[in-house]
One Martini backbone bead per residue (centre of mass of N, CA, C, O) as a GRO file, in nm:
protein
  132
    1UNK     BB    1  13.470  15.001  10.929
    2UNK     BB    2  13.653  15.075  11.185
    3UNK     BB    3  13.817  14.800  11.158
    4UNK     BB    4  13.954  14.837  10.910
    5UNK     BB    5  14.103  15.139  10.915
    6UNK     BB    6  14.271  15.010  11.175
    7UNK     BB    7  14.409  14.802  10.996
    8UNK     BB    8  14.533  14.969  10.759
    9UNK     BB    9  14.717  15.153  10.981
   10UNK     BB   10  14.857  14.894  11.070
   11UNK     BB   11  14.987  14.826  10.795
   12UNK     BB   12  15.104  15.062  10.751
   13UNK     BB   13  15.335  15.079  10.988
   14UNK     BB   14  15.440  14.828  10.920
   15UNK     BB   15  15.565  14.884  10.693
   16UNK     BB   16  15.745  15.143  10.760
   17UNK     BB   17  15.920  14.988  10.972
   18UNK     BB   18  16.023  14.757  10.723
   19UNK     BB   19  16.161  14.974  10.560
   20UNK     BB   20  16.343  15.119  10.770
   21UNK     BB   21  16.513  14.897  10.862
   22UNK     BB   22  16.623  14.849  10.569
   23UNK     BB   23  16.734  15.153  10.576
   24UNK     BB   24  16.937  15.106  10.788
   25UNK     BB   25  17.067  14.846  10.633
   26UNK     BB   26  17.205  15.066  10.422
   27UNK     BB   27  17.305  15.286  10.610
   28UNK     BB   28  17.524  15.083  10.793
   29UNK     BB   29  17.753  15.086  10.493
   30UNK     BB   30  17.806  15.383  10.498
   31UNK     BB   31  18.056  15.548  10.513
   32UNK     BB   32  17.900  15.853  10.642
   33UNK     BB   33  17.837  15.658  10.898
   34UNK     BB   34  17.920  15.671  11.204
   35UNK     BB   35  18.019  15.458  11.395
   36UNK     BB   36  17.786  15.493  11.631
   37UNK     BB   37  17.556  15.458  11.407
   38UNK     BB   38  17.594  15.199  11.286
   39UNK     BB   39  17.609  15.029  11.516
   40UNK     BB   40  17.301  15.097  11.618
   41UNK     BB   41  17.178  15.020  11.323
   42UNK     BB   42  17.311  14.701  11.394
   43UNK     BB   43  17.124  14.649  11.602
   44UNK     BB   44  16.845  14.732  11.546
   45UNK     BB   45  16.835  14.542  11.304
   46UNK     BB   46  16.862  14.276  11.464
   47UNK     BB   47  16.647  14.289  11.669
   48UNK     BB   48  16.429  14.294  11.438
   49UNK     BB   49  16.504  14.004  11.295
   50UNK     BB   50  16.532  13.860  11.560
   51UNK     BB   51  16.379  13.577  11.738
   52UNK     BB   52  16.529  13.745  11.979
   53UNK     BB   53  16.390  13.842  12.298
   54UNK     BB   54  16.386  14.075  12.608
   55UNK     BB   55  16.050  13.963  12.591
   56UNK     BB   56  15.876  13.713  12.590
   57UNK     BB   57  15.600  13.678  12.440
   58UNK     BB   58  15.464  13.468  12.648
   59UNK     BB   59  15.393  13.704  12.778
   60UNK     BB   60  15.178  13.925  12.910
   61UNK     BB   61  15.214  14.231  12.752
   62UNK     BB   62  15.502  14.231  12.769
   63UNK     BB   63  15.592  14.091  12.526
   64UNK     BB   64  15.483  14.374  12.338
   65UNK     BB   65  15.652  14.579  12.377
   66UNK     BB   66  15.943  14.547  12.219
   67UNK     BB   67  15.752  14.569  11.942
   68UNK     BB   68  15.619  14.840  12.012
   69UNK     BB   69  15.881  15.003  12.137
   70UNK     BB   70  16.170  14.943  12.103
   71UNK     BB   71  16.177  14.906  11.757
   72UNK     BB   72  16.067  15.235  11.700
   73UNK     BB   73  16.288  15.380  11.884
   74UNK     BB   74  16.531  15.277  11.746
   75UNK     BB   75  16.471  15.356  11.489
   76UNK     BB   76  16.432  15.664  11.508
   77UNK     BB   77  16.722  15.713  11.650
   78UNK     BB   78  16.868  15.590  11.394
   79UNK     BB   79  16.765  15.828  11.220
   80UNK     BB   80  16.874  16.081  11.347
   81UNK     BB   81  17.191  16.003  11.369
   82UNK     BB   82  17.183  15.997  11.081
   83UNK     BB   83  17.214  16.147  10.830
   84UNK     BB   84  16.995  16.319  10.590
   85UNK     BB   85  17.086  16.219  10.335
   86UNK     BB   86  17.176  15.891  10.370
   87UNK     BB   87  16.850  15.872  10.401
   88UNK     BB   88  16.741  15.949  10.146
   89UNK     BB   89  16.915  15.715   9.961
   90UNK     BB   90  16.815  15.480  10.082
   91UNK     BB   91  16.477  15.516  10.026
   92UNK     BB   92  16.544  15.497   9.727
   93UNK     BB   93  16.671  15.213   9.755
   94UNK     BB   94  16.446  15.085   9.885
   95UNK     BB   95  16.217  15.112   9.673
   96UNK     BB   96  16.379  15.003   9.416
   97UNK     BB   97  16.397  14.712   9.542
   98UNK     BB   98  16.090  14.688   9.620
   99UNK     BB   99  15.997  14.676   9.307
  100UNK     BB  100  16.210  14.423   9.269
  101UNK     BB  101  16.175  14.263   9.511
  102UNK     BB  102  16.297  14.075   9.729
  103UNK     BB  103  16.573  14.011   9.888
  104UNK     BB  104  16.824  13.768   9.933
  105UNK     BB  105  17.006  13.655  10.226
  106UNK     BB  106  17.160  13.398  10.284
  107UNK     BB  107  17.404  13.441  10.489
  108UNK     BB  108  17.252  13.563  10.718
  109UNK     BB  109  17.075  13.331  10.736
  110UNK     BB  110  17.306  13.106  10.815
  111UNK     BB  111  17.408  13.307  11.044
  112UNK     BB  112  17.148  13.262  11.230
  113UNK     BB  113  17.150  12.913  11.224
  114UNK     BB  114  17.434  12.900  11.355
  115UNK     BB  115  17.366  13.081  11.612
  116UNK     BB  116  17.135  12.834  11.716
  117UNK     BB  117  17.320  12.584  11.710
  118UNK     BB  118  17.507  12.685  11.905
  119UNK     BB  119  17.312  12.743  12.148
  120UNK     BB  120  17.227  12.466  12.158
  121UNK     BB  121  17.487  12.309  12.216
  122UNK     BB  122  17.528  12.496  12.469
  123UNK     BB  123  17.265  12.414  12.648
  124UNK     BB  124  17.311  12.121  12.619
  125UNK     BB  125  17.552  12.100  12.783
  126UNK     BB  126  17.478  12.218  13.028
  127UNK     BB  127  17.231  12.025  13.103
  128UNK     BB  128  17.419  11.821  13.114
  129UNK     BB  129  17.593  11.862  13.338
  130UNK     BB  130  17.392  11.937  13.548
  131UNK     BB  131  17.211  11.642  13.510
  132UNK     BB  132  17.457  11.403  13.566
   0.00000   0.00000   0.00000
């Protein structure tokens, strides 16, 4: 019974913190947004999508610092420096995208790809010259 709670709590915590992300990912776009908020908005947000981390999984117990501090920090820090009606505007927008089910940006995505692509090519080129 109590490790259900525990697990429902942890499930409420990770919706909110995927929601705040959406929500930075809004505000990051809004012109009322300082440059230097957008900025840090808009790694927030990127490091928070990309599956590459400032220490990987694969480590023990360091792996998960990121996710469970870095990527929470992040977003609080830039949830406080954006103006606090643009993010009023951004909650209710990201609600009403969330009910209308997830949204699909290709672009990002294709985005992603091309940059795993092109790291791939550029490690892989690195090694080749390396080891020849």
């Amino acid at each position: 019974m109590r490790e259900a709670k525990a697990l429902e709590k942890l499930k409420n915590k990770a919706g909110k913190i995927k929601q705040n992300v959406f929500v930075l990912f809004l505000a990051y776009k809004d012109p009322r947004v300082p440059l230097y908020a957008k900025l840090f908005a808009a790694l927030v947000v990127a490091y928070a999508f990309s599956p590459i981390d400032f220490i990987p999984d694969f480590i023990p117990v360091l792996g998960y610092l990121d996710d469970l501090i870095i990527v929470p920090l992040g977003i609080t820090l830039a949830l406080k420096i954006i103006p606090q009606p643009v993010i009023a505007e951004c909650r209710d927008r990201a609600e009403e995208i969330r009910k209308q089910g997830k949204p699909k940006n290709w672009v990002t995505g294709a985005l992603f790809i091309l940059i795993w692509i092109a790291l791939a090519i550029w490690l892989g080129s690195l090694c080749y010259n390396f080891f020849r």
